[in-house]
C-alpha positions in Angstrom: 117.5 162.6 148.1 114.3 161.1 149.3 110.7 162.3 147.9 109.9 164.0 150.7 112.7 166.3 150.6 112.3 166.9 146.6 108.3 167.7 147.1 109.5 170.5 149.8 112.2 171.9 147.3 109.5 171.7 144.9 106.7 173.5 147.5 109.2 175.9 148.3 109.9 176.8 144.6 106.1 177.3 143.5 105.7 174.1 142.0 102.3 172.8 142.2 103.3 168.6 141.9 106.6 167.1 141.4 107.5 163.9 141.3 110.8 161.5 140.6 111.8 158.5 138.5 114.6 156.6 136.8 116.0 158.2 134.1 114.9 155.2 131.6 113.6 154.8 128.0 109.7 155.6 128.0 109.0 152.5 125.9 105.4 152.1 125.5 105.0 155.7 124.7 108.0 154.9 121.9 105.9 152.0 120.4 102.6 154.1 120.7 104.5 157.2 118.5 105.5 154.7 115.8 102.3 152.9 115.6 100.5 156.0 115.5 102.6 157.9 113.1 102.4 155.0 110.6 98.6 154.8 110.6 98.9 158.6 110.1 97.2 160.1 113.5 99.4 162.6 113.5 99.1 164.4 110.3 101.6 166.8 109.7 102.5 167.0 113.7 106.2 166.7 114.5 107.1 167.8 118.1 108.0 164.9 120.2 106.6 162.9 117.8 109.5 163.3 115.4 112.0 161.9 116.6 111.1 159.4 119.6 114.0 157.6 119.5 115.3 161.0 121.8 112.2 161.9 123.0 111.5 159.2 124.9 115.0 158.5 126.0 115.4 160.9 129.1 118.9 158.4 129.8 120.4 160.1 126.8 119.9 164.1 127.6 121.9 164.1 130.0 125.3 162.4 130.3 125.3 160.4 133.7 121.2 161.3 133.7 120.4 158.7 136.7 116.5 160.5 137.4 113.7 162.6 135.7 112.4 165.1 138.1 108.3 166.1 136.6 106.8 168.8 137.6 103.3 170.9 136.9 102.0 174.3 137.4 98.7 174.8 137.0 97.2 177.7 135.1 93.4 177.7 136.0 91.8 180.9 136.5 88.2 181.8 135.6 87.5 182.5 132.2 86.0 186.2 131.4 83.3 186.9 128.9 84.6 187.5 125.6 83.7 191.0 124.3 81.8 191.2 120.8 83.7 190.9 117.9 86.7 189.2 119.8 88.4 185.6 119.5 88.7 183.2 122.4 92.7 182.0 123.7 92.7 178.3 125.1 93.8 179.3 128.5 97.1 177.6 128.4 98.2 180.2 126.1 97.1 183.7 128.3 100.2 184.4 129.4 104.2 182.7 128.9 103.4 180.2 131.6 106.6 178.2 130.0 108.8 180.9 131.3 107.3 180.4 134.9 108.2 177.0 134.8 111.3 176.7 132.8 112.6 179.6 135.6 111.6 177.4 138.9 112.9 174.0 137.7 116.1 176.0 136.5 116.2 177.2 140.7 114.8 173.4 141.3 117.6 171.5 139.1 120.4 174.2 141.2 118.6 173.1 144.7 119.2 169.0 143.9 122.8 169.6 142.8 125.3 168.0 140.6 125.1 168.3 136.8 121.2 168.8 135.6 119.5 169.6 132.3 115.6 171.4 131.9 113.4 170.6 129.5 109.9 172.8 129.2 107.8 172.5 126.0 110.6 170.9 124.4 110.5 168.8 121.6 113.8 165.8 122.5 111.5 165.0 125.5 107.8 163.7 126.2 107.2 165.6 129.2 103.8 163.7 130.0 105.0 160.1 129.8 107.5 161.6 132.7 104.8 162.8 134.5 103.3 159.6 134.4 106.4 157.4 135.0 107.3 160.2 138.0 103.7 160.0 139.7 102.5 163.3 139.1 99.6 162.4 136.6 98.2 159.6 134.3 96.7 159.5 131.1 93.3 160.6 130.8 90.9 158.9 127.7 91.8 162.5 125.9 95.6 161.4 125.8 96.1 164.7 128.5 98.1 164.1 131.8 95.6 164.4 134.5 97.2 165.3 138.2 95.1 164.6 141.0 95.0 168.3 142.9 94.9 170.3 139.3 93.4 168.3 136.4 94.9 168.8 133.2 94.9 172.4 133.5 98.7 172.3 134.1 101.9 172.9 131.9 104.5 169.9 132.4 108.6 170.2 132.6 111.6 168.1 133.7 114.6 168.2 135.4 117.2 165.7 134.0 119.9 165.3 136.4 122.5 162.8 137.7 121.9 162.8 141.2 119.7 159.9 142.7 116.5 160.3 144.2 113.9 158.2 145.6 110.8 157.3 142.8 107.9 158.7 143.5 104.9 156.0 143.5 101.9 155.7 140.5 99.6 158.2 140.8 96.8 155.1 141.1 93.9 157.1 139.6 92.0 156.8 136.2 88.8 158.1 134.1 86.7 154.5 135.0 83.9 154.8 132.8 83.3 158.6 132.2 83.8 159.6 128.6 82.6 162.9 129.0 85.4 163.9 126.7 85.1 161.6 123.8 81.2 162.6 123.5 82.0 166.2 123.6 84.6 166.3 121.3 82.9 167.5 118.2 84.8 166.0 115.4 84.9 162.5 116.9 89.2 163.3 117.2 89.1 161.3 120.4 86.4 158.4 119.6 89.1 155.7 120.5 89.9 156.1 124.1 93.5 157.1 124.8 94.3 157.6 121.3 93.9 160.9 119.1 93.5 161.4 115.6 94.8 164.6 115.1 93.9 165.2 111.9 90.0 165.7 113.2 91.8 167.8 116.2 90.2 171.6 116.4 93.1 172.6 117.5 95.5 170.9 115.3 93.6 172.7 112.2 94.8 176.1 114.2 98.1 175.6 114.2 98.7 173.6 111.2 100.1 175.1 107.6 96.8 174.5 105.5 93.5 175.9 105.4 91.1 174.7 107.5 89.0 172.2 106.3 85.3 173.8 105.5 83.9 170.9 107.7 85.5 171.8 110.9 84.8 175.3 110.5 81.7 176.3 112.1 83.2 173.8 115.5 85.6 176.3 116.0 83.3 178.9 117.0 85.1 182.5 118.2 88.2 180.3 119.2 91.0 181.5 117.5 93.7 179.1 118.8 93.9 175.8 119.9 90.7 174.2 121.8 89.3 173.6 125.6 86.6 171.5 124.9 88.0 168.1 126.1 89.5 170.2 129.5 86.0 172.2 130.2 84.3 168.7 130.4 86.7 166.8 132.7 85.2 165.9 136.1 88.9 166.2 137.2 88.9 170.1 136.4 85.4 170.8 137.9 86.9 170.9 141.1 90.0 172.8 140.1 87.7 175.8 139.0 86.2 175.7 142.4 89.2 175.8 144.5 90.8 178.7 142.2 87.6 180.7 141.6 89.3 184.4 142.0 92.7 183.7 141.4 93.8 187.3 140.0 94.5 187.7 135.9 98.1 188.7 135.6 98.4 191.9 134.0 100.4 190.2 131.0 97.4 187.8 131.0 95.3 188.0 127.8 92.4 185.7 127.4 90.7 187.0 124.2 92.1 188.8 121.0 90.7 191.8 118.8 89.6 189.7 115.6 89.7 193.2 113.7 93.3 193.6 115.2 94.4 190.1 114.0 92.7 190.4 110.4 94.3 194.5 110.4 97.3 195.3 111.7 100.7 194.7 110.6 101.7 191.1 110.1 105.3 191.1 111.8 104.0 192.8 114.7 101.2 190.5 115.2 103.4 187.8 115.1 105.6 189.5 117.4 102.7 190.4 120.0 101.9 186.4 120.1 105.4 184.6 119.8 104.2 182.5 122.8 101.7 180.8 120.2 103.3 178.2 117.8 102.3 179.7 114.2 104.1 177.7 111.1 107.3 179.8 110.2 106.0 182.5 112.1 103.6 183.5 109.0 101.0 185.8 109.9 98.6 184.5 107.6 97.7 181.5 109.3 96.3 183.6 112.7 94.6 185.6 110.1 92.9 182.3 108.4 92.1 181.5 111.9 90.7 184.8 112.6 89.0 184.6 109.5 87.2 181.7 110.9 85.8 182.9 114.0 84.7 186.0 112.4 82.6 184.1 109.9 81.3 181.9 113.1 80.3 185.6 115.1 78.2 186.4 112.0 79.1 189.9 112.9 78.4 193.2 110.2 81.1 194.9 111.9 83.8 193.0 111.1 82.6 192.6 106.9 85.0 195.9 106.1 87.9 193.7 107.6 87.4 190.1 106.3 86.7 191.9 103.2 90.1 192.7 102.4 91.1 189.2 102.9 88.3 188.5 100.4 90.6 190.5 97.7 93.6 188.9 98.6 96.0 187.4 95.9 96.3 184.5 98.7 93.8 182.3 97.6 93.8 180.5 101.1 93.0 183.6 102.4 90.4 184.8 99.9 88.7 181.4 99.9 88.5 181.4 104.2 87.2 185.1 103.5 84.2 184.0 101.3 82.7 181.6 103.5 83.2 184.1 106.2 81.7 186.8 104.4 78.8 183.9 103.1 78.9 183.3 107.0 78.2 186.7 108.2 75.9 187.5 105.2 73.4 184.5 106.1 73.2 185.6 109.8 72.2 189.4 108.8 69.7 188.0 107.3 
């Protein structure tokens, strides 16, 4: 198959950029995971990061695998105002855009033929060193894949099959000399180009099993999961936000969260409500440390009643997160 005929499949399909290369090891991203992890970067990250000698092995997903097919999909659409007493969603997260994905390249991996494997959001595979290797993006200075049409704000899967198909070229772009990102990144998690400490990540501290540290608290703001900081100051997504100004919100789309809901209602059906987020062993009480948060960083009266009865909680992660919150709120009343 030749590239032209797999970016029509992938037109056809909805696919915003696909792309094709050899189904070989990802080496330098290999070497990069086990320098990294030993130096500790990570933290308490597993993912792809686990185990790279199958994540960065694409030859070994499939049996026969002779080509990695990358895609994106973008996900830009303008971001509302955030109602009072409500938490902010990084925008990635708004809807299952995974399932979008994971269903085209299922119809895309049918379309090429022969035996095929799809892997979206998966953790034996490192779906952005594919979309490097495959032409689609490269690697921008805040370690996201940057496409050329769509910026980073695009969700990555692969198509692992046997049949060959013509590579697609490098992408041939880069970030030069702009480090918009690394000075807006609050806790200095990306102050080495290319490389990122996750354990000064906002959004790591989100989604990780401990309580946040008091330090990175207040540069969380209302964001109650994950963090756009990095994207919203990428030349490469100005122009993205241009060209999709009006896209329609899907009605399943849902940008911002109830912080009264998510320190309230019943634990399992939160969960339930939000299994597209990652939370730790699907414990509700790290979205409600998170809520926690971004109610202390609203300073808002209204929302006292409910961090209060985290405040009286025989958790004492909770009940410590409460007090600053309720210190938080306390100092902004007055």
């Amino acid at each position: 198959m030749t590239r032209a005929e797999l970016s029509r499949l992938g037109a056809d399909l909805g696919l915003d950029v696909v792309g094709a290369a050899p189904a070989e090891p990802y080496a330098d991203t290999e070497r990069q995971i086990v320098e990294r992890r030993s130096l500790g970067l990570f933290g308490g990250m597993r993912f792809t990061m686990a185990r790279p000698e199958v994540s960065c092995h694409p030859e070994r997903l499939l049996d026969g695998a002779r080509t990695v097919v990358a895609a994106a999909l973008c996900y830009a659409r303008d971001v509302p105002d955030t109602p009072p007493d409500h938490g902010r969603l990084p925008r990635y997260t708004w809807r299952d855009e995974y399932a979008d994905l994971r269903e085209r390249l299922e119809a895309l991996g049918r379309a090429i033929g022969g035996r095929y494997r799809v892997l979206v959001d998966d953790n034996d595979h490192v779906d952005r060193a594919a979309a490097v290797r495959a032409g689609i993006a490269f690697f921008g200075k805040n370690t996201l894949a940057i496409t050329r049409q769509h910026g980073s704000w695009v969700i990555l899967g692969v198509v692992v099959t046997e049949v060959d198909i013509e590579p697609t070229p490098p992408l041939g772009a880069d970030c030069g000399e702009c480090r918009l990102c690394i000075d807006a990144c609050p806790t200095g998690a990306l102050d080495e180009p290319g490389t990122l400490d996750a354990t000064k990540c906002l959004s790591y501290w989100t989604q990780t099993p401990e309580p946040i540290p008091e330090r990175y608290r207040a540069d969380l703001g209302d964001m109650v999961y994950g963090c756009d900081i990095c994207q919203d100051v990428c030349p490469w997504n100005r122009g993205v936000e241009k060209r999709r100004h009006g896209t329609p919100m899907p009605n399943d789309a849902r940008a911002t969260v109830s912080l009264r809901d998510w320190l309230e209602q019943d634990g399992e059906r939160l969960v339930g409500e939000f299994e597209r987020l990652f939370v730790p062993r699907n414990d509700p009480r790290w979205l409600r440390r998170n809520a926690l948060v971004a109610a202390g960083n609203t300073g808002s009266a209204a929302l006292a009643d409910a961090v209060q009865l985290h405040a009286r909680s025989d958790d004492p992660m909770l009940s410590e997160t409460a007090d600053w919150a309720l210190q938080r709120i306390a100092e902004r009343s007055s």
